[in-house]
C-alpha positions in Angstrom: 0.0 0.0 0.0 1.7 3.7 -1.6 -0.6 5.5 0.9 -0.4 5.8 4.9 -3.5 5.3 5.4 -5.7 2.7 4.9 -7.4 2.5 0.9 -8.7 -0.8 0.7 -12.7 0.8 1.1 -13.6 2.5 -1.8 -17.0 4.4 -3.1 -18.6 5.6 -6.1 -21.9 7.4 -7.0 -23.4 9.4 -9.5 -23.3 12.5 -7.9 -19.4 12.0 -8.9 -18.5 14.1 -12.1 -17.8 11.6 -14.8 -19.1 8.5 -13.2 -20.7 6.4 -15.0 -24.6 6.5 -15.9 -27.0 4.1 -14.5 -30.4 3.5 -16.9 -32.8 1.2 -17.7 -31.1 0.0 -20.5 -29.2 -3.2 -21.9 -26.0 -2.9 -20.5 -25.8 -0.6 -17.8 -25.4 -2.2 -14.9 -22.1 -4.0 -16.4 -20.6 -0.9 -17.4 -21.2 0.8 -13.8 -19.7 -3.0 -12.6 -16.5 -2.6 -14.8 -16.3 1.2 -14.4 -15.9 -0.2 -10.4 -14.8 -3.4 -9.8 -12.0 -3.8 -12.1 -11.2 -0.6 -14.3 -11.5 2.6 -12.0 -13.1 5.6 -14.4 -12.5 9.2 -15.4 -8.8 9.2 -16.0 -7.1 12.3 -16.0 -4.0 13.9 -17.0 -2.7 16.4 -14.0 -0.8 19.7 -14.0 1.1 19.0 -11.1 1.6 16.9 -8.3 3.3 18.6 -5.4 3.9 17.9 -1.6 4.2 20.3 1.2 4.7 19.5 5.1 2.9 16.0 4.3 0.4 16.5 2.0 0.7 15.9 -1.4 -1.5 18.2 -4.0 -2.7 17.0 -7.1 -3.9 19.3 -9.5 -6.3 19.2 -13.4 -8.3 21.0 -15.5 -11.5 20.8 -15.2 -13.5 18.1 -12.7 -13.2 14.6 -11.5 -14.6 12.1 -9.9 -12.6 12.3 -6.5 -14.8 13.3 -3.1 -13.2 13.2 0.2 -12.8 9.8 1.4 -12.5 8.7 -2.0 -8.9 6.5 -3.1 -7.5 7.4 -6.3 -5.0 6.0 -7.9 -2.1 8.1 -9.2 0.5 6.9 -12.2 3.2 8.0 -14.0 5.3 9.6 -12.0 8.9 9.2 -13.1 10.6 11.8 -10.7 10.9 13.9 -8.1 13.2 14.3 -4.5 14.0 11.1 -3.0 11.5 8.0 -2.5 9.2 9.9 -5.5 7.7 6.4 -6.6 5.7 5.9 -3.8 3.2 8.4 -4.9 2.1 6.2 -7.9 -0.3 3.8 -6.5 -3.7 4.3 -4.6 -4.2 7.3 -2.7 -7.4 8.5 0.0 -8.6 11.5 -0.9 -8.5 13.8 2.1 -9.2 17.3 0.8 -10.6 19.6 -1.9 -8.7 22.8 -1.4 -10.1 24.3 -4.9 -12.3 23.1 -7.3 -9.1 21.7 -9.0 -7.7 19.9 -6.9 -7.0 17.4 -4.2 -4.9 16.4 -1.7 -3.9 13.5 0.1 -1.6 12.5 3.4 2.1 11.3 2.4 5.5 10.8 4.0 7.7 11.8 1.2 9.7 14.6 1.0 8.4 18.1 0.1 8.8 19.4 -3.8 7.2 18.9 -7.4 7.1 15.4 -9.0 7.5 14.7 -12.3 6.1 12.7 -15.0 3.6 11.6 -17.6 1.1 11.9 -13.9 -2.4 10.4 -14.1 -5.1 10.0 -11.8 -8.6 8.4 -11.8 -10.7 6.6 -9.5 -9.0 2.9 -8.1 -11.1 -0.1 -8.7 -12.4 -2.6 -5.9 -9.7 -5.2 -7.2 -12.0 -7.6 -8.9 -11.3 -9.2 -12.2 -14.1 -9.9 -15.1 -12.9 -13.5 -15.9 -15.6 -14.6 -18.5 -18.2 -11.7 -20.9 -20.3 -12.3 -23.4 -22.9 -9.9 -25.0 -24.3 -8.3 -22.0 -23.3 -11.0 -19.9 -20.0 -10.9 -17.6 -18.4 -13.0 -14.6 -16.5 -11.1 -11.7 -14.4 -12.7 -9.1 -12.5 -11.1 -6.4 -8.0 -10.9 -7.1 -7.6 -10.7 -3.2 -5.8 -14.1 -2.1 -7.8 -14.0 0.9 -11.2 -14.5 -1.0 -13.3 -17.2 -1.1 -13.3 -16.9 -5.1 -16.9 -17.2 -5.9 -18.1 -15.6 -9.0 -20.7 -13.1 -9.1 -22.5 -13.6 -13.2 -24.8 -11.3 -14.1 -27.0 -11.3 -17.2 -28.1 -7.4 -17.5 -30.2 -8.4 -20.9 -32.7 -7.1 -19.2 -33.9 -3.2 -19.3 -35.4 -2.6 -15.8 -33.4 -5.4 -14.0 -30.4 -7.9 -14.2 -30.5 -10.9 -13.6 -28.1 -12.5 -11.4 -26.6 -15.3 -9.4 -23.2 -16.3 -7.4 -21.3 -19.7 -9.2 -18.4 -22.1 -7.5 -17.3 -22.6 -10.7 -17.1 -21.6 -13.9 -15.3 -22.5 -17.6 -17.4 -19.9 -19.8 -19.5 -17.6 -19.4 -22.4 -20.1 -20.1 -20.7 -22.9 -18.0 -20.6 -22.6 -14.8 -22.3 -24.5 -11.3 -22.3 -24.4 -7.6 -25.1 -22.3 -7.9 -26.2 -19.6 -4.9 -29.1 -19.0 -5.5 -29.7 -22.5 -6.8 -32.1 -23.3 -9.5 -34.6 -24.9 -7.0 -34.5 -21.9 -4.9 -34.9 -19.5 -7.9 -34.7 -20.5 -11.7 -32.6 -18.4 -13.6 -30.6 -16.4 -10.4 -32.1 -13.6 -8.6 -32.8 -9.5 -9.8 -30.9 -6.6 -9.3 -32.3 -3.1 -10.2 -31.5 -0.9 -12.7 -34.3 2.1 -13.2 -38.4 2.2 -13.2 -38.4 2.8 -16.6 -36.7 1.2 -19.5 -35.3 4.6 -21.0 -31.4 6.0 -21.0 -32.8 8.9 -18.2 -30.0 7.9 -15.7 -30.9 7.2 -12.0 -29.2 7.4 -8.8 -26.7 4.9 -7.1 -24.0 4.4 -4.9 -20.9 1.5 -4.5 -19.0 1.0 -1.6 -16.8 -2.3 -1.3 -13.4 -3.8 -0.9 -11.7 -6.4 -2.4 -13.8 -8.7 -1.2 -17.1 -7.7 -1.7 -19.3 -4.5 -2.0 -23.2 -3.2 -1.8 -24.8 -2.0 -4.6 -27.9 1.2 -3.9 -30.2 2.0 -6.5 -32.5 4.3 -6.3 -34.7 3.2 -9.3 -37.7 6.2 -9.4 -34.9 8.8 -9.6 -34.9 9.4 -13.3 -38.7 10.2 -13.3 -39.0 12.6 -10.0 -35.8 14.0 -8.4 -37.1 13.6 -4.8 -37.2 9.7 -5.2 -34.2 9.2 -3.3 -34.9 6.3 -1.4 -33.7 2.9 -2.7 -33.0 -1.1 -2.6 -29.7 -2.3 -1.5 -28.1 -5.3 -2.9 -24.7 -7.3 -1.9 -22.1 -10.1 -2.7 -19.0 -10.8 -1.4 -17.3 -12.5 1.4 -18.9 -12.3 5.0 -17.0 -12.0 8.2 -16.6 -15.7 9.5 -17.5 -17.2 12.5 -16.7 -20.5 12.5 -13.3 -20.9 14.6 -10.7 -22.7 11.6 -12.3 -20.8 8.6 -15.3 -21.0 6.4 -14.4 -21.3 2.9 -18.3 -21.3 1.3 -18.8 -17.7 3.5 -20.1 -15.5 0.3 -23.5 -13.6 0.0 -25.5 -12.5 -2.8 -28.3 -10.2 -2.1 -31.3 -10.9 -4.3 -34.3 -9.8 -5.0 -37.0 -12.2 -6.6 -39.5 -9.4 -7.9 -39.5 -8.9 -11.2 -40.5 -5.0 -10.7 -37.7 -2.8 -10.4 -39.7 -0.1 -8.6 -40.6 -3.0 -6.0 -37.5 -4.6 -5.1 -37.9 -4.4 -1.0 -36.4 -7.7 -0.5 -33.1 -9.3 0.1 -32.2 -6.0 1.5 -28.9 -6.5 3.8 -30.6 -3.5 6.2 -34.5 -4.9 5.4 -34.6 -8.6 6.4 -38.2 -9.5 5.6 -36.7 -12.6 3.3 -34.2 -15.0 3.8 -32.7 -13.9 0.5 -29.1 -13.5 0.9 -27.4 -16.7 -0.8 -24.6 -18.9 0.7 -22.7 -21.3 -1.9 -22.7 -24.2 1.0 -23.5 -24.5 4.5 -20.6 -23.5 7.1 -19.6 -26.9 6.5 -18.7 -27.1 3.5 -21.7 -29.6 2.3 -24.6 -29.6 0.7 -25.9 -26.8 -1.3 -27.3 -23.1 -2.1 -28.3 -22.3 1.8 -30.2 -18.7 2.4 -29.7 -16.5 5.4 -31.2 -13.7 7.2 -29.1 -10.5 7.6 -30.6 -9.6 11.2 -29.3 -6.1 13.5 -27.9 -7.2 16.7 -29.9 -4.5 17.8 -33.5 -3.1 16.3 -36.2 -5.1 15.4 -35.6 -8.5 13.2 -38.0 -7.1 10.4 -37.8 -3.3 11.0 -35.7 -1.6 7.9 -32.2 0.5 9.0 -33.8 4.1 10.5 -37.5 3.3 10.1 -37.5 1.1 13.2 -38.9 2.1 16.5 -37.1 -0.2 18.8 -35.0 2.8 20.5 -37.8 5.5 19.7 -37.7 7.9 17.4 -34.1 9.7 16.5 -32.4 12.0 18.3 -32.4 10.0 21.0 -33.9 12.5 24.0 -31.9 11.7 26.3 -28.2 12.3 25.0 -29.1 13.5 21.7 -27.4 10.3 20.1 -27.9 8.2 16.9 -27.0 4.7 17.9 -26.2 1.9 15.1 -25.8 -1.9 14.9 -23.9 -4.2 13.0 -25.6 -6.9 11.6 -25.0 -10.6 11.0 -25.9 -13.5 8.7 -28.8 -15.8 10.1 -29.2 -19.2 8.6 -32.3 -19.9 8.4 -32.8 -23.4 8.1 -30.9 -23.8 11.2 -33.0 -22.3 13.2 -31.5 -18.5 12.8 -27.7 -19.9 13.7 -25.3 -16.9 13.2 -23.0 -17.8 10.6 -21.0 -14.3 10.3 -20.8 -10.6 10.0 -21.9 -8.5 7.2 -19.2 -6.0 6.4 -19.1 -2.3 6.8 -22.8 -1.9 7.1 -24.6 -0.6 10.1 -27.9 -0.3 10.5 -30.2 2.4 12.8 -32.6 1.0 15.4 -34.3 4.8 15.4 -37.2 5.9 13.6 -37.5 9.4 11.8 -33.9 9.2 10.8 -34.6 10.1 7.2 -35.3 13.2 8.2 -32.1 14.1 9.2 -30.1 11.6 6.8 -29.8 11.7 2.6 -27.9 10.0 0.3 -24.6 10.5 0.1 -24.2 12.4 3.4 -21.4 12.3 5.3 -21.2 11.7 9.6 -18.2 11.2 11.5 -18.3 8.2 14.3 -17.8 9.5 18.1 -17.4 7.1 21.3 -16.5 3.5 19.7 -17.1 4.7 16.1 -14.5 7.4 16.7 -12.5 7.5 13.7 -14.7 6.1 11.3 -16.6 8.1 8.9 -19.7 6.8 7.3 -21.9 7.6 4.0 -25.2 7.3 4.1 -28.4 6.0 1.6 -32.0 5.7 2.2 -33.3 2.1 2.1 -37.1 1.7 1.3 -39.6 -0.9 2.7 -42.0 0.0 -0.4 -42.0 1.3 -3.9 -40.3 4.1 -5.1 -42.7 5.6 -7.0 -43.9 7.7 -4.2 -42.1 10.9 -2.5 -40.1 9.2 0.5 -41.2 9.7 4.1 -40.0 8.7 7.7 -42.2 5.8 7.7 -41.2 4.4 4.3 -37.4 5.3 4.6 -35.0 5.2 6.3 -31.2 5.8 6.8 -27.7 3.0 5.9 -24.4 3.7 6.8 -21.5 2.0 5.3 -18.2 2.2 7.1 -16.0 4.2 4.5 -12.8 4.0 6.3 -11.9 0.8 7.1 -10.7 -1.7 6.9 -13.3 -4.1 6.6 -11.7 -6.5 8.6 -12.8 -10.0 7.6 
């Protein structure tokens, strides 16, 4: 790692300049996918690169992508004073001093550095190891993984189509199914937009190598102040099981068919048991589904619309309190299997009032240090105006790590 502080959580929306668009159309979702997973987007040529009592300021024409908290990742630089290469790799965006610029901690030495210097937003770290037309297969490059491969068929205008694999030799050849056929024939739905038009929608990406949640907020294109959406997920889980469990993936799924509808196999909404293992924790049998239940709330209350600690701010130390939550098997009679990742939900209600997408909130007592970015789950359609009773508030850990 170039940087001295940790990159390995990274985020993307559309409220970044150049990211890429999110539609109902063929296609989409897979260019968002590659734009994130494996290629990074909106590469850009910069001025200069300097560094000053530690912090290093990178500078373009025009806009990017970058926000604060944001890792970039910075190439060709060629020279500089002493130790200039470690400012080519990723880099956490930690300021916006103009509307030019960035800047980022370093430890190398003060001066200008030198090169043919690029910059564009760093991929999770995942590699697309099968395509075909509108189809594509992505598995994690992180030695650590499990390896399970997400496919997703986004043929589809409103939704894709998708489904987690142990295995696979092509693109149409693969098995170890999660969800399996039994459970849903032809893998579960992710959602793209209400409407099958190129008017682009709202979304946001947060992940590591590892895994990452997907939030789409599908009425978006038709009425600006649909801002609450459906979450979606894969990627390795935090395990339990004392020795290892190599079968701990998720994929979230929806099995509605609506885009505008999809309130299940939320992470932060667990009405379903939607949220796909390859295998049970050991290692036999097939396809098992799971609960994703707060350790505190209520089991079937969504993220900031549930009453279980009252309404938020709490009255009696002003506070907004969160949970992590963890994977529930349910055919074993809710055994906790692991952890989902940098998610926490809110065990308030009324926190969409003070929460929107994209906002930004720094952790205090045993969150101190952490800063979290925030969506607006739904626990019905989006094609009505969002409220404190059918939103509510995520936040996903944007520092990390996501220790696994």
């Amino acid at each position: 790692m170039t940087s001295v502080v940790d990159t390995s959580v990274k985020y993307f929306s559309s409220l970044m300049p150049g990211a890429p668009a999110l539609s109902g159309t063929v296609g989409a979702l897979i260019n968002l996918l590659d734009a994130c997973l494996k290629d990074g987007f909106d590469l850009k040529s910069l001025t200069s690169l300097t560094v000053a009592g530690g912090v290093a300021t990178a500078a373009f024409t025009g806009t990017h992508s970058a926000q604060v908290d944001a890792v970039v990742l910075i190439a060709g630089v060629t020279g500089g004073p002493s130790g200039w290469a470690g400012l080519n790799g990723e880099q956490k965006v930690t300021g916006k001093p103009g509307a030019t610029s960035v800047t980022f901690a370093t430890s190398l030495p003060d001066g200008s550095y030198t090169g043919a210097i690029t910059m564009k937003m760093a991929p999770l770290g995942f590699a697309k190891i099968f395509s075909g037309t509108n189809l594509a297969a992505y598995q994690s490059t992180d030695p650590q993984s499990t390896k399970m491969i997400l496919r997703v068929d986004d043929t589809g205008t409103t939704t894709a189509r998708v489904v987690g694999c142990e295995q696979m030799s092509d693109i149409s050849t693969y098995s170890g199914l999660f969800p399996s056929a039994a459970q849903i024939a032809g893998g579960g739905y992710w959602p793209k937009s209400n409407s099958a038009n190129s008017t682009a929608v709202q979304w946001l990406l947060v992940g590591d190598s590892r895994g990452f949640y997907i939030h789409v907020c599908t009425g978006y294109g038709a009425n600006s102040q649909f801002i609450q959406g459906f979450t979606k997920a894969f990627g390795d889980v935090v395990v339990f099981k004392p020795g290892g469990d190599a079968y701990a993936c998720s994929l979230a799924y929806s099995a509605i068919t609506t885009a505008s509808s999809q309130v299940d196999g939320q992470p932060e909404y667990a009405q379903q048991a939607q949220n796909a293992f390859p295998r049970a924790y050991t290692g036999l049998g097939s396809s098992q589904l799971s609960y994703c239940l707060p350790y505190t709330g209520t089991t079937n209350s969504m993220s900031g619309a549930d009453t279980n600690f009252g309404s938020f701010p709490n009255p009696v130390d002003g506070s907004l309190r969160m949970s992590k939550r963890y994977y529930a098997t349910a055919t074993t009679g809710n055994a906790p299997r692991g952890e989902a990742p940098g998610i926490f939900s809110v065990p308030h209600s009324m926190v969409l009032d003070s929460f929107r997408f994209n906002d930004r909130v720094a952790g205090s007592g045993p969150l101190a240090g952490k800063n979290f970015i925030v969506v607006n789950p739904s626990n019905t359609n989006t094609t009505g105006v969002p409220s404190t009773t059918n939103a509510g508030a995520t936040f996903f850990d944007i520092t990390g790590p996501w220790t696994r």
